[in-house]
C-alpha positions in Angstrom: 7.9 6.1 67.2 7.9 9.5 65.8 11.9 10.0 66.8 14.8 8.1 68.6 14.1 8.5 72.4 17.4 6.5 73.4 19.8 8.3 75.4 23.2 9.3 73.4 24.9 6.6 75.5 22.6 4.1 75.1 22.8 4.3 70.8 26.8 4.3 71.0 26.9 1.3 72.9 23.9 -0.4 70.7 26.1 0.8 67.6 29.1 -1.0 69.3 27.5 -4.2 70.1 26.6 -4.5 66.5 30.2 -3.6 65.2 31.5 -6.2 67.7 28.9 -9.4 67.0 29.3 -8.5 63.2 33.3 -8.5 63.8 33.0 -11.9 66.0 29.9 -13.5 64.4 29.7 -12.3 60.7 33.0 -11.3 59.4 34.4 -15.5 59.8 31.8 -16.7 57.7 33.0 -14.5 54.8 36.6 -14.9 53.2 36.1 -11.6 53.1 35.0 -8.2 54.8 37.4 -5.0 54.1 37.2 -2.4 57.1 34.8 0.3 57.8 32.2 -1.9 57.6 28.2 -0.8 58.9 25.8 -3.5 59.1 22.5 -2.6 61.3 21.4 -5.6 63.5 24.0 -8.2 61.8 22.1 -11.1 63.0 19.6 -10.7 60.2 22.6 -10.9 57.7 22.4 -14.7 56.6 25.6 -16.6 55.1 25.7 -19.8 53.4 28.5 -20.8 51.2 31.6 -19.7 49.6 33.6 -17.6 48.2 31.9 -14.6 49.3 33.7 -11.1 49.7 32.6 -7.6 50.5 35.0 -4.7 50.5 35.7 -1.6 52.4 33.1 0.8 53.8 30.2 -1.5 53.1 26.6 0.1 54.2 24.2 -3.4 55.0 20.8 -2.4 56.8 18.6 -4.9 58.0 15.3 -5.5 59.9 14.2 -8.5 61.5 11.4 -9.3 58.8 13.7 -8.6 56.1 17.0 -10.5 56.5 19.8 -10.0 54.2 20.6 -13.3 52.7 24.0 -14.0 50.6 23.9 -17.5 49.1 26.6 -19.8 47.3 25.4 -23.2 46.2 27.0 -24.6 43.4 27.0 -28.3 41.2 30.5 -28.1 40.5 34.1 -27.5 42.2 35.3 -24.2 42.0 32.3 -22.6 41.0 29.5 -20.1 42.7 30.7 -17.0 43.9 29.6 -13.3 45.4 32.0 -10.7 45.0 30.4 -6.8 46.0 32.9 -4.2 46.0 33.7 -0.9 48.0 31.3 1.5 49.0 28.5 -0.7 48.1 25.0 -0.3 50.1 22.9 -3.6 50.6 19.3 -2.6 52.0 16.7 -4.9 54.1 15.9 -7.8 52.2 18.1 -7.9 49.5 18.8 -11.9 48.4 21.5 -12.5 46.1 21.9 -16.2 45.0 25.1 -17.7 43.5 26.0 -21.1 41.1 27.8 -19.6 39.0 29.8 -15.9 39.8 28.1 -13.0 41.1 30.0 -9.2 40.5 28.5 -6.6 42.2 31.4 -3.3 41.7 32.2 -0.1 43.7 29.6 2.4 44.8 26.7 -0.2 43.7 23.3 0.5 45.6 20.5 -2.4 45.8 17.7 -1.4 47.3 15.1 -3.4 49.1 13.8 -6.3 48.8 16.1 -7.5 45.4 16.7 -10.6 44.6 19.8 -11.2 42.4 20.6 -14.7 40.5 22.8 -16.3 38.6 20.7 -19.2 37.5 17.0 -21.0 37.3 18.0 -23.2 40.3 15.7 -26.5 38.5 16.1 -27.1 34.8 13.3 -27.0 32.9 12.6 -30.5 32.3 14.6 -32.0 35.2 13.1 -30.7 38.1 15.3 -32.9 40.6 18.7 -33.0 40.7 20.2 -30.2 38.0 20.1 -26.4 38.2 19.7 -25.2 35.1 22.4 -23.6 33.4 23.4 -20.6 35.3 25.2 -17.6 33.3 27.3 -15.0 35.3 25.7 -11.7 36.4 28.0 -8.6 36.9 26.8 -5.2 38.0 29.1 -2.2 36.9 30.5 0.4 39.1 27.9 3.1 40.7 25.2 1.2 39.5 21.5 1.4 41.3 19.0 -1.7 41.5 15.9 0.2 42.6 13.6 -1.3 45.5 12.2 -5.4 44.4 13.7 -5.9 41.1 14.9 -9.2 39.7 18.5 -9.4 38.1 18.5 -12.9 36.2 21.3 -14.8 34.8 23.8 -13.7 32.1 23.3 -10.3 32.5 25.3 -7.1 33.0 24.1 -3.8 33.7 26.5 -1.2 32.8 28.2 1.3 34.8 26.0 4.4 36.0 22.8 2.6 35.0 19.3 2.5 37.4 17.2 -0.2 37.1 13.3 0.7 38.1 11.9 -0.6 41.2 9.7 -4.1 40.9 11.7 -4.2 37.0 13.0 -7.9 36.4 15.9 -8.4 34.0 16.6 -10.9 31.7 19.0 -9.5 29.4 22.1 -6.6 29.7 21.4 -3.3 30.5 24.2 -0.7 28.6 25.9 2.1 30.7 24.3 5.1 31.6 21.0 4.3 31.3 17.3 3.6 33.1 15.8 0.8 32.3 12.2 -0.8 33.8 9.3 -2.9 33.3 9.0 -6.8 32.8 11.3 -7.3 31.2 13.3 -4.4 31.9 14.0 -2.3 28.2 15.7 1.1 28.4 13.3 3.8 29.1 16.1 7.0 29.2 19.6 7.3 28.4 21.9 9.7 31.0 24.5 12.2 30.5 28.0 10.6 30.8 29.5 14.1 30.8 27.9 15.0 34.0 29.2 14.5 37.0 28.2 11.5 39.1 28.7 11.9 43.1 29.3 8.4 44.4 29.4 6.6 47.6 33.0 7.0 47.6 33.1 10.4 47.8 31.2 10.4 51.4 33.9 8.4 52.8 36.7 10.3 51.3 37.8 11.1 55.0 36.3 8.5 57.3 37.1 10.4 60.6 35.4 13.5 59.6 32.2 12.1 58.5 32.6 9.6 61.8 32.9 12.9 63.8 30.2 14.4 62.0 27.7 11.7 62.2 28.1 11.5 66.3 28.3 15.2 66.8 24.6 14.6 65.0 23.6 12.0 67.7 24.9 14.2 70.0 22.5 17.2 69.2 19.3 15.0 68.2 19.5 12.6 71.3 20.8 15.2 74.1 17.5 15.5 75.9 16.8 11.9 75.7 16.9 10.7 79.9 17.0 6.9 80.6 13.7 7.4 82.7 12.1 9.3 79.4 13.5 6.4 77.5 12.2 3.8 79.5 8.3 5.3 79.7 8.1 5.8 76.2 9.0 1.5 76.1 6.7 0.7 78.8 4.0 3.7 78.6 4.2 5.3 74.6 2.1 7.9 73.8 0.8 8.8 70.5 3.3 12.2 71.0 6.1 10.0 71.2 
């Protein structure tokens, strides 16, 4: 489809079954989920384990052939964990994988299809019943996994920094910088003096920018009829 032929009715009270399965469905299977939360079709969000906690104003998108999967599975009491901050954005088919502690920090953005780890999950020479030996991972504040990296254990990429799409890290990435390639190896360093706008600052009054996003839907989807709706469903045209 070339545009959202819904009428404005019919996408408030989609976007309100989501907020209420995700409330009912998701939110229990977390110890924790702070408030403000938007996950797109939270039924593709899959939980296993614990501890797990995501703060305030978190941004998860989804789709049903890429499922955003959050995983704790652990050897040993007291140990595997997923921690993602405030502000953070989690896009379609994003896995992150715990045993040992997983930090992901305000304003944070991982982009499709990444997969984040905290260990091998089979020891090298004992392929049965061990895990390897996991090492945690923490990802600094406002930093940006680009789309189908790797983040492997033991590693820390510092605050600011970018890591290139399809990169795969093995070892720590310092603040304020790109890095990409297998294995990912700084390509550019960034200006710490200049200003960074984070995620943070677009929620800085949640009421406005909830106002502003409907008046939006209000404009775009005004035209939009439930018979129009329903013909470009049952009859779509290559205009639609």
């Amino acid at each position: 489809m070339r545009r959202d032929h819904r009428p404005y009715f019919i996408k408030k009270a989609h976007l309100k079954f989501q907020q209420l399965y995700a409330g009912y469905f998701l939110k229990p299977q977390l110890d924790y989920l702070g408030q403000g939360f938007t996950i797109t079709n939270p039924w593709n969000v899959k939980i296993f384990g614990s501890p797990i906690t995501i703060g305030e104003h978190a941004n998860i998108l989804t789709t049903s052939e890429n499922k955003v999967r959050l995983t704790v599975w652990a050897e040993k009491k007291d140990k595997g964990k997923i921690q993602i901050g405030d502000f953070c954005l989690i896009c379609p088919g994003v896995r992150i994988s715990s045993a040992e502690e997983i930090i992901i920090s305000d304003n944070c953005m991982i982009a499709s299809g990444v997969y984040i780890t905290d260990t091998d999950w089979h020891d090298i020479y004992n392929r049965i019943d061990s895990m390897g030996n996991p090492g945690p991972v923490r990802i600094e504040k406002n930093a940006w996994i680009g789309d189908s990296a790797i983040v492997c254990k033991g590693v820390t990429i510092g605050e600011n920094s970018i890591v290139g799409a399809g990169s795969v890290v093995i070892s720590s990435i310092p603040p304020n910088t790109i890095a990409a390639g297998n294995p990912a190896k700084v390509v550019k360093h960034l200006d710490p003096e200049k200003k960074f706008v984070k995620r943070s600052e677009w929620f800085a009054d949640p009421a406005m920018l909830a106002k502003e996003i409907d008046e939006i839907d209000r404009d775009k989807l005004k035209r939009n009829t439930i018979g129009h709706w329903l013909r470009t469903l049952v009859f779509p045209k290559n205009t639609d």
